[in-house]
N, CA, C and O atoms as a Tripos MOL2 file, in Angstrom:
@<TRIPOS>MOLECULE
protein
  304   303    76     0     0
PROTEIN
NO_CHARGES

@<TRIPOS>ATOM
      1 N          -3.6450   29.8530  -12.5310 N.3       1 UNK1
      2 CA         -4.1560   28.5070  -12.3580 C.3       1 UNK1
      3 C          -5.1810   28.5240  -11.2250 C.2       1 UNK1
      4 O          -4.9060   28.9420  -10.1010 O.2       1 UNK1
      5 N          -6.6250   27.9480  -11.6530 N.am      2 UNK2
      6 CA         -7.4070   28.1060  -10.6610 C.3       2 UNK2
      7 C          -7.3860   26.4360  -10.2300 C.2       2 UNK2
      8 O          -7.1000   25.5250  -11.0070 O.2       2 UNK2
      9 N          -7.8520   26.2510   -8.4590 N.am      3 UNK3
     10 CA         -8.3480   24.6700   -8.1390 C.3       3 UNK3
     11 C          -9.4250   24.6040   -7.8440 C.2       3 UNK3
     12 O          -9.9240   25.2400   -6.9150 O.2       3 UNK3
     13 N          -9.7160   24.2130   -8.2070 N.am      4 UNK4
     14 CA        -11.0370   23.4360   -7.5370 C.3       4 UNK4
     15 C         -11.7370   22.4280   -6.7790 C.2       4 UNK4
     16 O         -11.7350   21.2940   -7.2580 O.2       4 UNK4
     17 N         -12.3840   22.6390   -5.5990 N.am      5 UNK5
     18 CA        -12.4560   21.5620   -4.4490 C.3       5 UNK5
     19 C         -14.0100   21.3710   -4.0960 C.2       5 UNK5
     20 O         -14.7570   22.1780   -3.5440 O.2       5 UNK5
     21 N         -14.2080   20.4510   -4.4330 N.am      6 UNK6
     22 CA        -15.5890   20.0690   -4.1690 C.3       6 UNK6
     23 C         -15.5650   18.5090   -2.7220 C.2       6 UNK6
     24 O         -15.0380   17.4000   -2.6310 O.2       6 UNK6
     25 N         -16.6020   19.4980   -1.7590 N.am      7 UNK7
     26 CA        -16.5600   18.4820   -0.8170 C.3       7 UNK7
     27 C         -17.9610   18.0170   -0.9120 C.2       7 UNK7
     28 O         -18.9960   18.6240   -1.1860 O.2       7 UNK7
     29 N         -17.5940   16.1010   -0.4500 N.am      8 UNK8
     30 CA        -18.5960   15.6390   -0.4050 C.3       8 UNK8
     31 C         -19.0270   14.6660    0.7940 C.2       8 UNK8
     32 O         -18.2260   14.1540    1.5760 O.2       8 UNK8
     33 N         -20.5010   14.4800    0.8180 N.am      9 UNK9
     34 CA        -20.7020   14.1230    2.3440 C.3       9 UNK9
     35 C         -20.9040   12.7680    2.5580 C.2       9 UNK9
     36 O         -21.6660   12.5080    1.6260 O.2       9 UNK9
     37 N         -20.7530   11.8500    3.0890 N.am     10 UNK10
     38 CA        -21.3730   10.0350    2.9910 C.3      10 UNK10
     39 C         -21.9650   10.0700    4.1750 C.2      10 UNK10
     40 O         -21.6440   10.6830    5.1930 O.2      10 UNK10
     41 N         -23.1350    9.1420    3.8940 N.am     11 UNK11
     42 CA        -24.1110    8.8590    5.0140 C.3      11 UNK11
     43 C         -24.1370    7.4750    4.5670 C.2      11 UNK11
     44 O         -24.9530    6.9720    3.7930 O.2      11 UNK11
     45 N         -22.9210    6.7870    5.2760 N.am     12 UNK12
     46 CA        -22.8880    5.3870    5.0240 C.3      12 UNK12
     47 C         -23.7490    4.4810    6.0210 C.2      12 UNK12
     48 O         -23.4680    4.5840    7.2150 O.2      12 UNK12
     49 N         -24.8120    3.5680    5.6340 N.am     13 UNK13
     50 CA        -25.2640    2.5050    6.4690 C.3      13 UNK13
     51 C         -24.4470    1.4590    7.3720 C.2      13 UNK13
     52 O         -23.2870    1.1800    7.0680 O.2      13 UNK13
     53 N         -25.0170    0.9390    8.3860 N.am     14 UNK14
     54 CA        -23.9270   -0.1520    8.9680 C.3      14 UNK14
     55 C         -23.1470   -1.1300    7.7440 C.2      14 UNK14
     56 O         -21.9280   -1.2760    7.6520 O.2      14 UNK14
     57 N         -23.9320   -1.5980    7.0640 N.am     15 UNK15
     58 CA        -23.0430   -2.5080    6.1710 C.3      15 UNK15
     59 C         -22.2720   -1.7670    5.6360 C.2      15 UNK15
     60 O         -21.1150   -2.0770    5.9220 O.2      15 UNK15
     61 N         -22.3710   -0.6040    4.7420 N.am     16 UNK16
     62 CA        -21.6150    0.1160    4.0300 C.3      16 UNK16
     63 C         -19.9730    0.6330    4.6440 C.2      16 UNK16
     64 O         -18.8800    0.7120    4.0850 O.2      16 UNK16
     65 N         -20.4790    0.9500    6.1870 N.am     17 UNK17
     66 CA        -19.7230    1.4420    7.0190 C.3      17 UNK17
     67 C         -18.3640   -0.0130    7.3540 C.2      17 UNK17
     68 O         -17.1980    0.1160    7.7260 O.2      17 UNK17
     69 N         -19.1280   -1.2510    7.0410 N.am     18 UNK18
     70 CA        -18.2550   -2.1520    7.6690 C.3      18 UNK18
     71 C         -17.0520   -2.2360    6.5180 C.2      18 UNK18
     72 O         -15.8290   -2.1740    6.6440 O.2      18 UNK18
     73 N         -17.9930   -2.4210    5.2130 N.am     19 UNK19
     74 CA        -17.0880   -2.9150    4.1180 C.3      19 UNK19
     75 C         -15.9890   -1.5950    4.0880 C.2      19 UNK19
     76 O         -14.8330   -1.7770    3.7060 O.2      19 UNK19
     77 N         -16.4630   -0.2890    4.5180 N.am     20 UNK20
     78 CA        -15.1890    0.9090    4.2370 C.3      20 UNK20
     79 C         -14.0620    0.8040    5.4850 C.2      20 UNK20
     80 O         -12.9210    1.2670    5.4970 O.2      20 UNK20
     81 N         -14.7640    0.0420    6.5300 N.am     21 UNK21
     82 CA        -13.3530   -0.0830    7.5110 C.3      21 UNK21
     83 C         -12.8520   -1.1180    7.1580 C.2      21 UNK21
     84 O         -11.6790   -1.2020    7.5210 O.2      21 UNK21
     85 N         -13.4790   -2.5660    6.2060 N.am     22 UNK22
     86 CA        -12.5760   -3.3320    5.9600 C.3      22 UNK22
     87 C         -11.6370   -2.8060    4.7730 C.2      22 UNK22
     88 O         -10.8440   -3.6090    4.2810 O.2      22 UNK22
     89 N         -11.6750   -1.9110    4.4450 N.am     23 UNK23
     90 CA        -11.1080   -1.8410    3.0150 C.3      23 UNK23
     91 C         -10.2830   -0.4960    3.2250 C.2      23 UNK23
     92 O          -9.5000   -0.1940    2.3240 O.2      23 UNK23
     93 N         -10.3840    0.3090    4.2970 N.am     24 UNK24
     94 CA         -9.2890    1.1800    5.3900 C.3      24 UNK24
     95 C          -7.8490    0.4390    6.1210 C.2      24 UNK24
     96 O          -6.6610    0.7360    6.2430 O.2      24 UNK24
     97 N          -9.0040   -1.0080    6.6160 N.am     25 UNK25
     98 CA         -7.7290   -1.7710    7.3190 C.3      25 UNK25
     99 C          -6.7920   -2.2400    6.7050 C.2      25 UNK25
    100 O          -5.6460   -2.2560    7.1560 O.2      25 UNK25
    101 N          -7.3260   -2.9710    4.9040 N.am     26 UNK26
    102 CA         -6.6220   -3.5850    3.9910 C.3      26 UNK26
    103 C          -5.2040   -2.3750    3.6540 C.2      26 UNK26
    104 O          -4.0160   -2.6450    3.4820 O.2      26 UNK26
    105 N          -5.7370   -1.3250    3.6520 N.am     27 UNK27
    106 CA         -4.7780   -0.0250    2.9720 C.3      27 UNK27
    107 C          -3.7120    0.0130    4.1950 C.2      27 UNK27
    108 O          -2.4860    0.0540    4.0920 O.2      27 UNK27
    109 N          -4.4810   -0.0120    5.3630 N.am     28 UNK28
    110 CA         -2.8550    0.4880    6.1150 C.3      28 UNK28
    111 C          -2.3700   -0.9050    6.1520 C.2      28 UNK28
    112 O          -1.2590   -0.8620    6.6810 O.2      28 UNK28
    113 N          -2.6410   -1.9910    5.8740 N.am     29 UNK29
    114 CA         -1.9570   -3.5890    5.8270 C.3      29 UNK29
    115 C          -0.8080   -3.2460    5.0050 C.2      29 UNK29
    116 O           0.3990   -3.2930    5.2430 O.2      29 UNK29
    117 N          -1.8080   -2.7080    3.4560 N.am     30 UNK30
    118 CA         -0.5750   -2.8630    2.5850 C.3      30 UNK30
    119 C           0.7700   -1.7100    2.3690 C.2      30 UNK30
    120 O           1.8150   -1.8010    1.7250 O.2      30 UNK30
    121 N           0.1900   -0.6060    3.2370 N.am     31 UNK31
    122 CA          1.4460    0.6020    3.4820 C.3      31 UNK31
    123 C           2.2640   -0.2130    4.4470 C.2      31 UNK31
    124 O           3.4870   -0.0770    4.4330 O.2      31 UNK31
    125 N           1.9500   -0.6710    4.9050 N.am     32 UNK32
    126 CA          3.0720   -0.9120    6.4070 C.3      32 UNK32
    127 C           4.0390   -2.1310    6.0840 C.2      32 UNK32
    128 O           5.2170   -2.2510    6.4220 O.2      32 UNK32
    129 N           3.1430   -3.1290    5.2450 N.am     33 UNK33
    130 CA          3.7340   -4.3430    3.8470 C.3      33 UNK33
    131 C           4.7480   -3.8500    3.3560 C.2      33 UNK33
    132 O           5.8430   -4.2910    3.7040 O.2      33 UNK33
    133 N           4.6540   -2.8250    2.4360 N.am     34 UNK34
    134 CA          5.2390   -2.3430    1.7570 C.3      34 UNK34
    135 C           6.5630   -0.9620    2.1300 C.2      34 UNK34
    136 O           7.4980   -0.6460    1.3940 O.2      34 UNK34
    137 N           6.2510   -0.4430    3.3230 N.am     35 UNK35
    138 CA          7.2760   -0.0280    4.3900 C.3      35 UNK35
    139 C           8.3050   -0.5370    4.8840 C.2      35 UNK35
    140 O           9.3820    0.0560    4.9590 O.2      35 UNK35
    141 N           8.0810   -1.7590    5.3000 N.am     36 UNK36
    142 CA          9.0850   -2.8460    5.6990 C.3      36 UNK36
    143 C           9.7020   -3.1810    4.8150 C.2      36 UNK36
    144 O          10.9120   -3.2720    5.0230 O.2      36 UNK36
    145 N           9.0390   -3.6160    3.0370 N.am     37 UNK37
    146 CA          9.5890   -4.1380    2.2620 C.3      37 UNK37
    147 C          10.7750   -2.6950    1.7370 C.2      37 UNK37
    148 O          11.8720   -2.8580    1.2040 O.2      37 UNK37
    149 N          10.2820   -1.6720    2.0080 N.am     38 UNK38
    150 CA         11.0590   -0.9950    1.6670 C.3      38 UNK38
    151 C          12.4150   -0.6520    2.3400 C.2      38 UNK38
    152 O          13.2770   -0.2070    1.5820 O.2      38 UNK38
    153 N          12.7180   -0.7850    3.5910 N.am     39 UNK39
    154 CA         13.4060   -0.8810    4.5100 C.3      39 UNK39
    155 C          14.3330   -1.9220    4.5800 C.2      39 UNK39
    156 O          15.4750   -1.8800    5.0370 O.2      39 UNK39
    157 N          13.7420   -2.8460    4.0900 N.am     40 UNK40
    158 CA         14.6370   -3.9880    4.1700 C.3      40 UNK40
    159 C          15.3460   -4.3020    2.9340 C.2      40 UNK40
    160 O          16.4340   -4.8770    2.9490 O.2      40 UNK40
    161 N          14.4580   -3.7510    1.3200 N.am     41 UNK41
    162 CA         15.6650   -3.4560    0.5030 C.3      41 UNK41
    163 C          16.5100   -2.5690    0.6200 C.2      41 UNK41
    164 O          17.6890   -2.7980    0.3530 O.2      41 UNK41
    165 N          16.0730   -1.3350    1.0560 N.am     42 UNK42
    166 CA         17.4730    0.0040    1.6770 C.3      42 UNK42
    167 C          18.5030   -0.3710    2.5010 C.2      42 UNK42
    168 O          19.5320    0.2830    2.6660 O.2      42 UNK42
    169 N          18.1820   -1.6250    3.1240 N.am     43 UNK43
    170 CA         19.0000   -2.2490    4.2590 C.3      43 UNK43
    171 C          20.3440   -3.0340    3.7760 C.2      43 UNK43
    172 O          21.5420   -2.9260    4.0370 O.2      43 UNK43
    173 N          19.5560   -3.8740    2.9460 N.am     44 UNK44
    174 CA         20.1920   -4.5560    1.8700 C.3      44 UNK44
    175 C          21.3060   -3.7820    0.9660 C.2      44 UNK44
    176 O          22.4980   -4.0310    1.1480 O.2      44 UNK44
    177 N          20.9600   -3.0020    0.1590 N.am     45 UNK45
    178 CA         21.5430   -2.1220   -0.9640 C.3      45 UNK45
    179 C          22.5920   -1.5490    0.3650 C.2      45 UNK45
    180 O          23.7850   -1.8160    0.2250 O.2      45 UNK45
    181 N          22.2150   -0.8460    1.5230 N.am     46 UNK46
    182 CA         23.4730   -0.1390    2.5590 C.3      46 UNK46
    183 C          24.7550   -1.2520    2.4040 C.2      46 UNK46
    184 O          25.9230   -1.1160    2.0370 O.2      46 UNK46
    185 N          23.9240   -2.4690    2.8850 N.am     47 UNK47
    186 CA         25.2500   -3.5310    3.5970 C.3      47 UNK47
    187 C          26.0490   -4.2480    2.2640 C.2      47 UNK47
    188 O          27.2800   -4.2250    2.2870 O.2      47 UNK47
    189 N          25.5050   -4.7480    1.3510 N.am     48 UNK48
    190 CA         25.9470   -4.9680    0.5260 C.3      48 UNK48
    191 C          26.4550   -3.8570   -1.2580 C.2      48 UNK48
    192 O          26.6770   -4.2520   -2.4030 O.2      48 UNK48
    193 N          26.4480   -2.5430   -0.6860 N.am     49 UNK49
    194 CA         27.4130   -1.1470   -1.2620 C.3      49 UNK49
    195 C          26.5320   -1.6640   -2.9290 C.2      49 UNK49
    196 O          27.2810   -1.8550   -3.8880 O.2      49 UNK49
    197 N          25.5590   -1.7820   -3.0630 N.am     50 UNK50
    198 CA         25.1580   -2.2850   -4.5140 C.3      50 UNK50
    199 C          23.9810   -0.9820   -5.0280 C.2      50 UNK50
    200 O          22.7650   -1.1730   -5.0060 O.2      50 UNK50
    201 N          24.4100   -0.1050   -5.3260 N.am     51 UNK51
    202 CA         22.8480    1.1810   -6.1210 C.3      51 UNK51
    203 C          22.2450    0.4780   -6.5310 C.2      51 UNK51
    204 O          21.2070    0.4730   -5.8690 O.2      51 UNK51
    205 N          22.1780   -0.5530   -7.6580 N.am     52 UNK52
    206 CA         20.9110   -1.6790   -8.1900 C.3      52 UNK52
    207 C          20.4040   -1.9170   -7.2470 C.2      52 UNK52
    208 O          19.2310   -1.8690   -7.6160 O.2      52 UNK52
    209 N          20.3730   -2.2580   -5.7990 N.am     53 UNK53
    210 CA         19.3280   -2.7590   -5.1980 C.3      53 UNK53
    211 C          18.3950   -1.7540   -4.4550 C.2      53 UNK53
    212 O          17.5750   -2.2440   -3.6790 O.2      53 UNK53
    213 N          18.4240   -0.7220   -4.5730 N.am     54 UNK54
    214 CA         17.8450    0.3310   -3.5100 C.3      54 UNK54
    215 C          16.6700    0.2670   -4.5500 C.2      54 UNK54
    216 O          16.5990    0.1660   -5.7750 O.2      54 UNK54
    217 N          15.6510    0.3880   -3.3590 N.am     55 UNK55
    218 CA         14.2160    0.4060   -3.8410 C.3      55 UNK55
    219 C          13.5610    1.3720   -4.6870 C.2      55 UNK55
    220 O          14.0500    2.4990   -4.6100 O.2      55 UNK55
    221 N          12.7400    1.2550   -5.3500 N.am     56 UNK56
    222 CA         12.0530    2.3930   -5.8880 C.3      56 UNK56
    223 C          10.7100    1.7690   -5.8260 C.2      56 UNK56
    224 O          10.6540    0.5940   -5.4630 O.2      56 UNK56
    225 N           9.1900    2.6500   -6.2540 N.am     57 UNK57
    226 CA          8.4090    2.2900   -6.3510 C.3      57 UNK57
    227 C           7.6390    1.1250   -7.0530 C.2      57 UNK57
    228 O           6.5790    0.5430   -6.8200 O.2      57 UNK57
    229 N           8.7040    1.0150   -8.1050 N.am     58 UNK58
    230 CA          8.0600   -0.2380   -8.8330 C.3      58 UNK58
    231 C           8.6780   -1.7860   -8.3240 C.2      58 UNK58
    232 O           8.0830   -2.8630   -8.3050 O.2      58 UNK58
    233 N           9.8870   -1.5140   -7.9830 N.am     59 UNK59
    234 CA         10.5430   -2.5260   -7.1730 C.3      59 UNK59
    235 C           9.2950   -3.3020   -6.0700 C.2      59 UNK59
    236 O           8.8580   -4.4520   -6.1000 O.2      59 UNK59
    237 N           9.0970   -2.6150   -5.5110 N.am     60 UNK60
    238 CA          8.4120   -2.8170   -4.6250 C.3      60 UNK60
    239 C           6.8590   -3.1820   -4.7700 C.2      60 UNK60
    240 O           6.3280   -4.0640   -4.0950 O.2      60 UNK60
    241 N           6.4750   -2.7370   -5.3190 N.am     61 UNK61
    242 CA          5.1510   -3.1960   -5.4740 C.3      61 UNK61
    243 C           4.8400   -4.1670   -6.5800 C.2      61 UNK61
    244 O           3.6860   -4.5680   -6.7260 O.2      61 UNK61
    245 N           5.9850   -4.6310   -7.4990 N.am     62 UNK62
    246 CA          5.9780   -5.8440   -7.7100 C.3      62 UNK62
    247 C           6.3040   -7.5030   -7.1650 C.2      62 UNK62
    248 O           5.9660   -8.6300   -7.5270 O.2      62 UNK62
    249 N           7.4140   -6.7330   -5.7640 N.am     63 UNK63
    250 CA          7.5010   -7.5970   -4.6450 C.3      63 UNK63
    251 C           6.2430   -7.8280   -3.9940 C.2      63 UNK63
    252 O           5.8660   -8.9910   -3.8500 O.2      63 UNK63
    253 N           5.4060   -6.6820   -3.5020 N.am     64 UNK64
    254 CA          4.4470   -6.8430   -3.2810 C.3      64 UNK64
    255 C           3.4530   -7.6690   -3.9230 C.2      64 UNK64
    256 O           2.9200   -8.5880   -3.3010 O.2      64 UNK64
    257 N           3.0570   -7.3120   -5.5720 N.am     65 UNK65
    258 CA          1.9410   -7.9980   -5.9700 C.3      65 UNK65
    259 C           2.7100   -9.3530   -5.9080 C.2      65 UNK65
    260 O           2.0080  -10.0810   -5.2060 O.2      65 UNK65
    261 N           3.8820  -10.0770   -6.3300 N.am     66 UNK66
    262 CA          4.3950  -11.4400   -6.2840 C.3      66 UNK66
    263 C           4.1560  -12.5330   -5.1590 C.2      66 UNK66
    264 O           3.8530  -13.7150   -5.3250 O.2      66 UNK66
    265 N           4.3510  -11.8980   -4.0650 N.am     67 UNK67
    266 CA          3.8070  -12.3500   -2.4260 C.3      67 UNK67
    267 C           2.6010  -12.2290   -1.9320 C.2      67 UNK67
    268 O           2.2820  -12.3220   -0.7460 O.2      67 UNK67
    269 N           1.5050  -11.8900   -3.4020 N.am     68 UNK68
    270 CA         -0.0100  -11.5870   -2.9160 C.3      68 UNK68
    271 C          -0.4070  -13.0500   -2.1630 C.2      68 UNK68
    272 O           0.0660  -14.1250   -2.5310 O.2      68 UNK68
    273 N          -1.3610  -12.8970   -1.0410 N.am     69 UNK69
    274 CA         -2.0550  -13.7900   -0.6510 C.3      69 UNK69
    275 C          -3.3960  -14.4140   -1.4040 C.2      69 UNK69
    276 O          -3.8500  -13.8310   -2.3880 O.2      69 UNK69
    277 N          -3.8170  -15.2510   -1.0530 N.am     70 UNK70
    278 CA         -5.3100  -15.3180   -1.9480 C.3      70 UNK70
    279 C          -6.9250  -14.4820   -1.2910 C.2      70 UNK70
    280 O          -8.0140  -14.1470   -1.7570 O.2      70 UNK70
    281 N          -6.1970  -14.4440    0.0660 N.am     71 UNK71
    282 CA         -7.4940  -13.7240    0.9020 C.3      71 UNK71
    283 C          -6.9590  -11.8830    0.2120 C.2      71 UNK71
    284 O          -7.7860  -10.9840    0.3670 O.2      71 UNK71
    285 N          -6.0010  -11.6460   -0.2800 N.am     72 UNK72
    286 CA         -6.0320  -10.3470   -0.7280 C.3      72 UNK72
    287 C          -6.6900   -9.7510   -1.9270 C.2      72 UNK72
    288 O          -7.1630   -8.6510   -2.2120 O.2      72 UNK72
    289 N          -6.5620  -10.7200   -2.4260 N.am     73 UNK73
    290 CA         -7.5130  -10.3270   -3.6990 C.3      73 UNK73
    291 C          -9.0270  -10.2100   -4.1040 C.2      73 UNK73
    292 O          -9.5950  -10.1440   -5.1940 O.2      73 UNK73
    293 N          -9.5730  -10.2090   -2.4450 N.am     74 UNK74
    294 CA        -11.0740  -10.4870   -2.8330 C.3      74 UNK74
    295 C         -11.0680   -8.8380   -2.2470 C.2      74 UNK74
    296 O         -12.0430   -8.1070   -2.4230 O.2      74 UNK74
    297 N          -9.5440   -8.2830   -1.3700 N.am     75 UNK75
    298 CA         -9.7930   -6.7310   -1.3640 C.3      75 UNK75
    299 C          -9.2130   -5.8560   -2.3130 C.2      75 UNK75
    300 O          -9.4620   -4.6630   -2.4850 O.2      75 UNK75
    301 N          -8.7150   -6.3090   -2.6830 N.am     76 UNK76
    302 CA         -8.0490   -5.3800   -3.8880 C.3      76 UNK76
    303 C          -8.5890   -5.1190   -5.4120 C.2      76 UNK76
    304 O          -7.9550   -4.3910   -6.1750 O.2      76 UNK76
@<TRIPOS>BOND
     1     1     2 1
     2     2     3 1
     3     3     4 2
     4     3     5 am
     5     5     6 1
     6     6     7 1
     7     7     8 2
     8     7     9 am
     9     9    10 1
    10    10    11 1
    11    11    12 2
    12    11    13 am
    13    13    14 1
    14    14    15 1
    15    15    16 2
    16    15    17 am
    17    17    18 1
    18    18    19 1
    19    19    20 2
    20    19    21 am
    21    21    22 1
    22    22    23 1
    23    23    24 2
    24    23    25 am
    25    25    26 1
    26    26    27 1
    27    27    28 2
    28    27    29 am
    29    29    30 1
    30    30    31 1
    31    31    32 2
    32    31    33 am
    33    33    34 1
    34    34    35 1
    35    35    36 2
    36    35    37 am
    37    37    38 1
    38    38    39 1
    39    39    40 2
    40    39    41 am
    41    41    42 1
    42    42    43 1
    43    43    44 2
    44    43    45 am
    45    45    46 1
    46    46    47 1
    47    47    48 2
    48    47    49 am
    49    49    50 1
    50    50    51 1
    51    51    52 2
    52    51    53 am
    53    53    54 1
    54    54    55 1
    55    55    56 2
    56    55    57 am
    57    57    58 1
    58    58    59 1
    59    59    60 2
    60    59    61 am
    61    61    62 1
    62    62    63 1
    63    63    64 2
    64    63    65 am
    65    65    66 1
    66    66    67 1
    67    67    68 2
    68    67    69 am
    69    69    70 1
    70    70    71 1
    71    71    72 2
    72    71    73 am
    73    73    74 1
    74    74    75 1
    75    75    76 2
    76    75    77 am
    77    77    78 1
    78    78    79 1
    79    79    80 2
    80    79    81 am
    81    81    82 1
    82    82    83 1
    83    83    84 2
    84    83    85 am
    85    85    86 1
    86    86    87 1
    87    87    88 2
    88    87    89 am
    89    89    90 1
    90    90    91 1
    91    91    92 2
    92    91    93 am
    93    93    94 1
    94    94    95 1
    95    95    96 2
    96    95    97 am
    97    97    98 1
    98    98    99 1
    99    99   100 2
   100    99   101 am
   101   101   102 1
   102   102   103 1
   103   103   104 2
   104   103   105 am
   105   105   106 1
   106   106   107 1
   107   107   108 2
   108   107   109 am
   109   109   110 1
   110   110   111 1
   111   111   112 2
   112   111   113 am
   113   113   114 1
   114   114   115 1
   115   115   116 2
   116   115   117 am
   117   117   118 1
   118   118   119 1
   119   119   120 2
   120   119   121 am
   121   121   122 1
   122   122   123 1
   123   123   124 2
   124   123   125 am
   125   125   126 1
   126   126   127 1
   127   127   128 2
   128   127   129 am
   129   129   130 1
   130   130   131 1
   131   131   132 2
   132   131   133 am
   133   133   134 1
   134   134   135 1
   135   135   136 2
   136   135   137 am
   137   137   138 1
   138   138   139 1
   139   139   140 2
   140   139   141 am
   141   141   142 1
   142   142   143 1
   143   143   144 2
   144   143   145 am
   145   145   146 1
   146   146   147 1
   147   147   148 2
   148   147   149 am
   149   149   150 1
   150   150   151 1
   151   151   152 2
   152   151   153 am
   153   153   154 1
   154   154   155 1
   155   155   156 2
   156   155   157 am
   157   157   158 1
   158   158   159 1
   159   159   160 2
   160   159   161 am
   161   161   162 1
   162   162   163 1
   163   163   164 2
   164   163   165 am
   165   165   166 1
   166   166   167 1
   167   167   168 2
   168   167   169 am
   169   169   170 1
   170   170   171 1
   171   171   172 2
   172   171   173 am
   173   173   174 1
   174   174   175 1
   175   175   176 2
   176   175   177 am
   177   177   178 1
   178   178   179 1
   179   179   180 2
   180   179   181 am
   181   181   182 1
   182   182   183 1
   183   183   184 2
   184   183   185 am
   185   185   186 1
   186   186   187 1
   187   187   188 2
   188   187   189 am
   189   189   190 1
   190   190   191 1
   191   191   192 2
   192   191   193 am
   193   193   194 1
   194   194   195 1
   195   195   196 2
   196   195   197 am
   197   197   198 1
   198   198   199 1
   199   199   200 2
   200   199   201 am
   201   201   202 1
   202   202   203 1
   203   203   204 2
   204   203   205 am
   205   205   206 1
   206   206   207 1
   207   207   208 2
   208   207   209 am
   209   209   210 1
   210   210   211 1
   211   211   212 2
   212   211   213 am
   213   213   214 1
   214   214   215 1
   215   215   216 2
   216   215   217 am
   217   217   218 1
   218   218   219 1
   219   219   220 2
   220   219   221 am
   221   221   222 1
   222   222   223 1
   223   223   224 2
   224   223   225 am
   225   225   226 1
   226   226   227 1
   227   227   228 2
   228   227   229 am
   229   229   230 1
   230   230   231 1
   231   231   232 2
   232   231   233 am
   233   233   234 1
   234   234   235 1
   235   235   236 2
   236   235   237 am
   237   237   238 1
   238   238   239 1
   239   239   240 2
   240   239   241 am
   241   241   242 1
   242   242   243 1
   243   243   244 2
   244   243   245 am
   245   245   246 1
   246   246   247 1
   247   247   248 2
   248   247   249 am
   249   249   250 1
   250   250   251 1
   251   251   252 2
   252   251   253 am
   253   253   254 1
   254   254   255 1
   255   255   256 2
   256   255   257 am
   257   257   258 1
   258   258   259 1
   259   259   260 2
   260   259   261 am
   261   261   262 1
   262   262   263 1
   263   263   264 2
   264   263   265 am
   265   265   266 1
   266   266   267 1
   267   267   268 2
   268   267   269 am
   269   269   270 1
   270   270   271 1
   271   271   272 2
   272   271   273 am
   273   273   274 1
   274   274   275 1
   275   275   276 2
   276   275   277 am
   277   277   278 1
   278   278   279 1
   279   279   280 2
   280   279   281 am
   281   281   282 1
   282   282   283 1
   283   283   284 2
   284   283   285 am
   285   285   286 1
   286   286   287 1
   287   287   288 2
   288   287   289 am
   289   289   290 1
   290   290   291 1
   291   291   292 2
   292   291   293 am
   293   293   294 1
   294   294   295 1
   295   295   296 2
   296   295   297 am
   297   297   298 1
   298   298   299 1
   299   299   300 2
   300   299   301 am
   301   301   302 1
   302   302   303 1
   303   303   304 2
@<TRIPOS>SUBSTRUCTURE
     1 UNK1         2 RESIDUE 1 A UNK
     2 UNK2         6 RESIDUE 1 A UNK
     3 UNK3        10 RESIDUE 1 A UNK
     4 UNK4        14 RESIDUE 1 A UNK
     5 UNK5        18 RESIDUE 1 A UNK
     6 UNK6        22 RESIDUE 1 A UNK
     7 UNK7        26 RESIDUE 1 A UNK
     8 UNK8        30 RESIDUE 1 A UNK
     9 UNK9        34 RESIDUE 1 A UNK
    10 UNK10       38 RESIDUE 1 A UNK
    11 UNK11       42 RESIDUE 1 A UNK
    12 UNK12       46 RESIDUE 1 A UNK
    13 UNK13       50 RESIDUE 1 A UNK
    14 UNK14       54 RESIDUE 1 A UNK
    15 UNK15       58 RESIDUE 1 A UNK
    16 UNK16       62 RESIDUE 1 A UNK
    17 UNK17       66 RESIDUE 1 A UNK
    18 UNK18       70 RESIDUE 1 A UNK
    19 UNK19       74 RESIDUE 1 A UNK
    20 UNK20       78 RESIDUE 1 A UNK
    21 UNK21       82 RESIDUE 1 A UNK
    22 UNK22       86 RESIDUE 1 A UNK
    23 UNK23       90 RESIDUE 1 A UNK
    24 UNK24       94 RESIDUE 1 A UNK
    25 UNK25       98 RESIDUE 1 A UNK
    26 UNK26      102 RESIDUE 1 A UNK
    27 UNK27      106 RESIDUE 1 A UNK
    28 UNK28      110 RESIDUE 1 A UNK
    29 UNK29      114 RESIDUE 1 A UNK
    30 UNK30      118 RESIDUE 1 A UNK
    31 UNK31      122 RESIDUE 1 A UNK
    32 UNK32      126 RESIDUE 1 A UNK
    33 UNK33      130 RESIDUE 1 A UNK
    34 UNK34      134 RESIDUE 1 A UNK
    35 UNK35      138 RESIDUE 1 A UNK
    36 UNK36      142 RESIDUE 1 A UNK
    37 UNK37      146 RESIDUE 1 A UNK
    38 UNK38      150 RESIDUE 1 A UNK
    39 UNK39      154 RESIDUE 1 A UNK
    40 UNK40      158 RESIDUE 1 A UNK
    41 UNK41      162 RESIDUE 1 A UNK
    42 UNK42      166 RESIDUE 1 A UNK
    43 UNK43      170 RESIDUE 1 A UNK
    44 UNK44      174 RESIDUE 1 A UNK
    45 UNK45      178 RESIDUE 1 A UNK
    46 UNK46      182 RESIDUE 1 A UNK
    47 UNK47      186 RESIDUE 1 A UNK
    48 UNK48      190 RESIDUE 1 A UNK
    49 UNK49      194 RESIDUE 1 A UNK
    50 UNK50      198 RESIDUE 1 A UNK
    51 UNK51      202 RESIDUE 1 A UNK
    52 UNK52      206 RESIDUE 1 A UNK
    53 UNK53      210 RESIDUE 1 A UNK
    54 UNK54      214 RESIDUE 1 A UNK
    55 UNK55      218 RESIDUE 1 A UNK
    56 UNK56      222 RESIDUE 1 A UNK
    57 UNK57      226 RESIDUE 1 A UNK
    58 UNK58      230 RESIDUE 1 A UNK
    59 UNK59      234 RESIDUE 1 A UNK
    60 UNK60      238 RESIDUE 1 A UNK
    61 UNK61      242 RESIDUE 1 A UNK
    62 UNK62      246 RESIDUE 1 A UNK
    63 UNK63      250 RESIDUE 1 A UNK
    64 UNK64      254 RESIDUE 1 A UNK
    65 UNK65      258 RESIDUE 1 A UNK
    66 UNK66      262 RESIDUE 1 A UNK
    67 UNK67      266 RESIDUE 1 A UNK
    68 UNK68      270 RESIDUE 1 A UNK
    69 UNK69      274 RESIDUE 1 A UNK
    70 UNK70      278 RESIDUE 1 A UNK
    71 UNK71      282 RESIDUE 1 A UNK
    72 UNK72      286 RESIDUE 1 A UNK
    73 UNK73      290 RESIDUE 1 A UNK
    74 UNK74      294 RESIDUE 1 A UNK
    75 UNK75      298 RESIDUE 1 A UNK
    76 UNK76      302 RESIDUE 1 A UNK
């Protein structure tokens, strides 16, 4: 099995540069969103002895999209 890695270079302008840190900041918003949310169903499922409630990926990011804001969707 061969890989293959191609690197590439950006020479982003100020605007370009702004919209990629706004859209950097949005990403660690929604890991850290979604961290907590995860934590706090694991928390849940511990105290109340229930396997149905322990999180998985889809769990969660349908909690997530359900609690979307309206200012989120003009980044996503």
């Amino acid at each position: 099995m061969v890989v293959r890695t191609q690197k590439v270079r950006l020479y982003p302008n100020s605007e370009m540069r702004q919209v990629l840190d706004e859209l950097c900041d949005y990403r660690r918003y929604c890991w850290n969103e979604g961290l907590a949310l995860w934590n706090d169903m694991y928390e849940q499922s511990l105290i109340l002895e229930d396997k149905k409630l322990k999180p998985n990926e889809y769990k969660v990011r349908n909690e997530l999209v359900a609690q979307k804001e309206d200012w989120q969707y003009q980044l996503s």
